[in-house]
C-alpha positions as CSV (number, residue, x, y, z in Angstrom):
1,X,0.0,0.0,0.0
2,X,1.4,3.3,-1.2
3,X,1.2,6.2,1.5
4,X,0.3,9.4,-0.3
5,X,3.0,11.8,0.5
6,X,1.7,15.6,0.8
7,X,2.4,17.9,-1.7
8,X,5.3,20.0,-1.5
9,X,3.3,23.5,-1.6
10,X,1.6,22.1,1.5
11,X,4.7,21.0,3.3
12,X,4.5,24.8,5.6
13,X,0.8,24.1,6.4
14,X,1.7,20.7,7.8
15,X,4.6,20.8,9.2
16,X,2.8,24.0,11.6
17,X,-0.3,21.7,12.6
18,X,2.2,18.4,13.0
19,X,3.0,19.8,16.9
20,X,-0.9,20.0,17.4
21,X,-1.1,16.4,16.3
22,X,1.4,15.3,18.1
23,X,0.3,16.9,21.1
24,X,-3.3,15.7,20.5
25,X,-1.7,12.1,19.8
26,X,0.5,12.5,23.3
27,X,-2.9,13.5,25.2
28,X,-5.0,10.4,23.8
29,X,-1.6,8.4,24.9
30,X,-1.6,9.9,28.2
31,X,-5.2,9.4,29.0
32,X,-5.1,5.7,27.4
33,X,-2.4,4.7,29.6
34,X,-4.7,6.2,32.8
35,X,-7.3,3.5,31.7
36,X,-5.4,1.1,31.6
37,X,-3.4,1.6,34.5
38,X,-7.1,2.0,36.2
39,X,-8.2,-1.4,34.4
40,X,-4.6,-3.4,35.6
41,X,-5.5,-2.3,39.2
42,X,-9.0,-3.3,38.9
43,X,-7.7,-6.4,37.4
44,X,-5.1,-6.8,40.1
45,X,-8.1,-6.2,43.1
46,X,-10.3,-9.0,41.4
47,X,-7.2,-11.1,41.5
48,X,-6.7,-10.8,44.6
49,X,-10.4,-11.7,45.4
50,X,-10.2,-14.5,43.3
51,X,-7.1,-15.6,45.3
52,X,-9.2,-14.8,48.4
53,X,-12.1,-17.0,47.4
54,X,-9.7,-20.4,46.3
55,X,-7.8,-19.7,49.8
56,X,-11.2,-20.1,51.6
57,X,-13.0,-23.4,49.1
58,X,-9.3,-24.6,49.6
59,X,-9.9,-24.3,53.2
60,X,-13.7,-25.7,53.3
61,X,-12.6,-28.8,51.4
62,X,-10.2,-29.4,53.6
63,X,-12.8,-29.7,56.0
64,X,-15.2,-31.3,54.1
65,X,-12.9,-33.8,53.1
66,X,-13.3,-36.0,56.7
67,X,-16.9,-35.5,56.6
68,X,-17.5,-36.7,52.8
69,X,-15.0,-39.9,53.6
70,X,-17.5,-40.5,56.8
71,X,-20.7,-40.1,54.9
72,X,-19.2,-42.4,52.1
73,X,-18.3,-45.2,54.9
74,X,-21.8,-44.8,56.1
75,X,-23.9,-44.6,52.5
76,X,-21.9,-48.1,52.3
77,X,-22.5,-49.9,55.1
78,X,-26.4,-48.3,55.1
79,X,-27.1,-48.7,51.1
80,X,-27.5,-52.4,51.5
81,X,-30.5,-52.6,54.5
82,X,-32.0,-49.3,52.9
83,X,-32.3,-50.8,49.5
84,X,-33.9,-53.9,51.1
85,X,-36.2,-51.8,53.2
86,X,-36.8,-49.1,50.2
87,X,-40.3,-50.8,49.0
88,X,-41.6,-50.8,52.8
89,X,-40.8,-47.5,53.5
90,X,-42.3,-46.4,50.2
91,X,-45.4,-48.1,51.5
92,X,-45.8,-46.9,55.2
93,X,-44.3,-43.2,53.1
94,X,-47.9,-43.2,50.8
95,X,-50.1,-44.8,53.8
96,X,-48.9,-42.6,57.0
97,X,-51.4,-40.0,57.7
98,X,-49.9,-36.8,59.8
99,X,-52.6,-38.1,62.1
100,X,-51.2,-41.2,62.7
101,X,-47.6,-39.4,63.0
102,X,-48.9,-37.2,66.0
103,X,-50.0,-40.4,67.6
104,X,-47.4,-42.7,67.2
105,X,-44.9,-39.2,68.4
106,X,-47.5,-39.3,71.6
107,X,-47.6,-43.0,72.2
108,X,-43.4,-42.7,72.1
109,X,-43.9,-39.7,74.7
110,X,-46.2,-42.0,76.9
111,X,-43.6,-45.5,76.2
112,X,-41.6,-44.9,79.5
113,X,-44.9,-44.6,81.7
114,X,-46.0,-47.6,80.2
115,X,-43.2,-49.1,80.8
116,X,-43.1,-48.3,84.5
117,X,-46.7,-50.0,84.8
118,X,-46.5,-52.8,82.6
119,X,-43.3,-53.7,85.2
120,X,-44.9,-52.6,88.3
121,X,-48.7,-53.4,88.2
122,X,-49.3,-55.9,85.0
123,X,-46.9,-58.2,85.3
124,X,-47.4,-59.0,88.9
125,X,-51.3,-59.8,88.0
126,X,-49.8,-61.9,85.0
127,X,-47.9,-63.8,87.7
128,X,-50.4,-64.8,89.9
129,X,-52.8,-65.8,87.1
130,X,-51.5,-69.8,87.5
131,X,-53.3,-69.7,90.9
132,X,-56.5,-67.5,90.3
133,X,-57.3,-70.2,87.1
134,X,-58.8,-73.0,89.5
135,X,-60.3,-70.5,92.1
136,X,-62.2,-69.1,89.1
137,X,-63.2,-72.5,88.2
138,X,-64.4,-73.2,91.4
139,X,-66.4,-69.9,91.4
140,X,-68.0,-71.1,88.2
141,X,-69.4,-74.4,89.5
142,X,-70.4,-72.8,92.3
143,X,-72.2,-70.2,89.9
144,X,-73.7,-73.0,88.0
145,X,-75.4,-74.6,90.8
146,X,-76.5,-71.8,92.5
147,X,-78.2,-70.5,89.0
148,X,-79.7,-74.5,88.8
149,X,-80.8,-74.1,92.8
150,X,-82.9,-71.1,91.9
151,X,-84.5,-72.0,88.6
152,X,-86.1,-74.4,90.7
153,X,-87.7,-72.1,93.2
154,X,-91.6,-71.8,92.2
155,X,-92.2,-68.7,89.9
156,X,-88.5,-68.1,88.8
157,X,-89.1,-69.3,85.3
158,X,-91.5,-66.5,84.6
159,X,-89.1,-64.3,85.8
160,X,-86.0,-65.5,84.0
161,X,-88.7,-65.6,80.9
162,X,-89.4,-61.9,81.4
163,X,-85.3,-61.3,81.9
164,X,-84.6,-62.8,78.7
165,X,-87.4,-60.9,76.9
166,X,-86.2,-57.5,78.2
167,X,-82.7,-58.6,77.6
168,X,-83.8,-58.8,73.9
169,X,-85.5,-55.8,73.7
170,X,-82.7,-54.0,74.7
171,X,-80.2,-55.6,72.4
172,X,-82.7,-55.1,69.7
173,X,-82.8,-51.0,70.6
174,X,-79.4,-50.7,70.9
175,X,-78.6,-52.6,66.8
């Protein structure tokens, strides 16, 4: 590419506006090398927060790195019972009601009361049982005859009659 060269007769004219220009040029110079000194410190400040932020994830991994090992020995030894129990907890998942959560978090609440009279005042009973079998038995027969004894007594059938029929009327109010 040829650069036209000015023509001679023109030389004076150019040669007095050349120290404008290159005054103008040393301005635009001047003020481009503010910018970009402006933009390397800006640069420099987000490289230092950048440096800032690795320093601190560098720091969180490190800590991180114990617990993720520990959840990963865990997820192993627990993947293999949880996979088993994954349809049954799907199940009781879709057929708990929060209704039937509130109980079963109040019948947990009441467990160690129950447990206090189940060890104190059931059990005991539950002991004694073997002997109270035969007295009850015996209370039975005894029962049995006395109930033969006075179905004999003159005018007890019409009453046990009109028993039974009022026993029936009742049940048949209360269906």
């Amino acid at each position: 590419m040829r650069l036209p060269l000015p023509d001679p007769r023109e030389l004076p004219r150019v040669l007095l506006g050349l120290p404008e220009r290159v005054f103008g040029l040393l301005d635009a110079a001047e003020s481009l090398i503010g910018r970009v000194d402006a933009l390397l410190e800006r640069i420099e400040g987000t490289r230092l927060g950048a440096d800032a932020v690795v320093r601190r994830v560098d720091g969180i991994a490190a800590d991180a790195e114990p617990l993720v090992h520990r959840l990963g020995v865990l997820l192993d030894r627990l993947e293999p019972p949880l996979t088993t129990l994954e349809p049954t907890l799907r199940t009781l998942a879709d057929t708990t009601s929060p209704a039937e959560v509130a109980a079963l978090v109040t019948m947990v609440d009441h467990l160690p009361e129950l447990t206090r009279r189940l060890e104190t005042e059931v059990l005991p009973i539950m002991t004694t049982l073997g002997s109270v079998a035969p007295d009850i038995h015996d209370l039975l027969d005894v029962s049995r005859e006395l109930n033969e004894m006075l179905g004999k007594l003159p005018g007890m059938g019409r009453i046990k009659k009109r028993v039974e029929e009022q026993q029936e009327d009742d049940a048949e109010r209360s269906d």
